[in-house]
N, C-alpha and C positions, 0 to 999 in steps of 0.2 A: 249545360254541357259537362259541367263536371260530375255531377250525376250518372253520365254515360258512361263516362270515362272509370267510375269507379264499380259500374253493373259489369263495364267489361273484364276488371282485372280479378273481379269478384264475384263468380259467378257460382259459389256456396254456400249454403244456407243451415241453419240447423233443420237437421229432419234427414238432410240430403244425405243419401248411400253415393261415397266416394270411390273411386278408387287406388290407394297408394301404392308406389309401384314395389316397395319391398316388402308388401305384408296383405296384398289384396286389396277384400270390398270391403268397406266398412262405413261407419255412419258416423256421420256428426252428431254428436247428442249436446255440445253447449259450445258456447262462445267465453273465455275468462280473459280477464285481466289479469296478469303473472310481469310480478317485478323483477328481473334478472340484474343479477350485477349491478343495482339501483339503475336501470331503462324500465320504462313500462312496455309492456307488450301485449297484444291483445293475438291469443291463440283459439284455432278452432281444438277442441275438446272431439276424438275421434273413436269410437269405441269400434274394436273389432271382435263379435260375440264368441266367433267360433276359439279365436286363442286364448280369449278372456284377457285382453288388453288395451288399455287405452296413451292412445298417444297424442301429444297435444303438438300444433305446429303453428307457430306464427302465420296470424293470416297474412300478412304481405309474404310473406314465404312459402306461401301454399303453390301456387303455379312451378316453382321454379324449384320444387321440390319430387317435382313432378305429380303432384297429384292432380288428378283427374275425373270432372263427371265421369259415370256410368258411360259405355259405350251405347250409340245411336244403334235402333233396329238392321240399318244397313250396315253397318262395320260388326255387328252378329253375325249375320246373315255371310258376309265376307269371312269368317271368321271359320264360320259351316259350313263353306265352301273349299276352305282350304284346307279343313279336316279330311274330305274325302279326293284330295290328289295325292300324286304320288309322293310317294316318300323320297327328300332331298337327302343323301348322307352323303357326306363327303367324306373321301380316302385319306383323313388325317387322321393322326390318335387322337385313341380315345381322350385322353387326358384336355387337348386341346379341344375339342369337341363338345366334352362338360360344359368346358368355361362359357362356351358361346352360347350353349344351350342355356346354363344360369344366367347368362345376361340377359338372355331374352325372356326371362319366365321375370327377372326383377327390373327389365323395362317397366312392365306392367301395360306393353302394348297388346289389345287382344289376339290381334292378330298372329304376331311373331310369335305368343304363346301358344297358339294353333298351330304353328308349326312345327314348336316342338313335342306338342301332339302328337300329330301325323308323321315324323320323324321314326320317336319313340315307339307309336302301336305295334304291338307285337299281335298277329293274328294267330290262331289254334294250331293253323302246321307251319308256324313260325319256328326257330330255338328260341328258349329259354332267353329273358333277359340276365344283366350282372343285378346285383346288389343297385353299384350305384345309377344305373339306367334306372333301373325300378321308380329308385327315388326319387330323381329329376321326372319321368315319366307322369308318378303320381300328383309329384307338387304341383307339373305343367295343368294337369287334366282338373286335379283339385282350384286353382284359380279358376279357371277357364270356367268350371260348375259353377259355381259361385257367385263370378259376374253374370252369367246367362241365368241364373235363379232372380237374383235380382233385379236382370232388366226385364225378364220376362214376368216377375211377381209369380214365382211359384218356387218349392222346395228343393233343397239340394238334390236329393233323388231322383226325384223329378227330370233337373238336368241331367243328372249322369245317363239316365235313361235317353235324353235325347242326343246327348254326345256320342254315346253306345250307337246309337245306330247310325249317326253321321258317320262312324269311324265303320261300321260294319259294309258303309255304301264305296268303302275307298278303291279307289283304283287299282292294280296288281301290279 
């Protein structure tokens, strides 16, 4: 029984591509023991390739850290579904707007970051985005490729080409 109990609270392994919620996908590459403040601790070892950085996180502190397996085929799929509905913007400033949009892209929920996708898209005979739209825009889209490269096991291009046309099928 305790077996169970510890598959449940532990459900990462080395190898496993994660996801954290304020840095993306990334992969476990080792398991260490690291003595802090004289406590032992046993940290998973997380390499994230594209920023070239590794972070290490107490495994008992993995969950509530919010990291996360990979998203399931279905909560994609929901994900690319909410890519191509309408666009939600609400009549508050910008300023306030950002913030909700950053929180949602460092949720690290797929979903909510699909929305600020679909939010963001600016189509061809759209205006111009600002500076900091852009940005939030890219970062939202940038996760979003990234986890969908990973679960689907093929290259980031790849995804942006399937986002592309999610976002090309969007409502008006």
């Amino acid at each position: 029984m305790a077996s169970t109990t510890a598959t449940l609270q532990q459900p990462f392994k080395v190898g496993d591509h994660i996801v954290y919620p304020a840095h993306g996908v990334g992969r476990i590459v080792g398991k260490e023991k690291q003595s802090v403040a004289g406590i032992e601790l046993e940290v998973f070892v997380i390499s994230f390739e594209q920023d070239k950085m590794t972070l290490r996180v107490p495994t008992g502190k993995a969950r509530s850290c919010g990291m996360r397996p990979l998203a399931t085929s279905t909560v994609v799929d929901e994900a690319m579904k909410t890519l191509t509905g309408r666009a939600r913007i609400k009549r508050t400033m910008w300023s306030r707007r950002a913030q909700e949009y950053e929180a949602k892209i460092n949720s690290g929920d797929l979903i909510s970051i699909a929305e600020v996708v679909r939010d963001l898209h600016r189509g061809g005979d759209q205006p111009e985005q600002s500076y900091s739209e852009r940005q939030l825009y890219e970062s939202a889209l940038d996760r979003m490729a990234r986890e969908l490269a990973a679960v689907e096991n093929i290259d980031r291009e790849s995804a942006m080409v399937k986002l592309s046309q999610s976002l090309s099928k969007k409502a008006a």
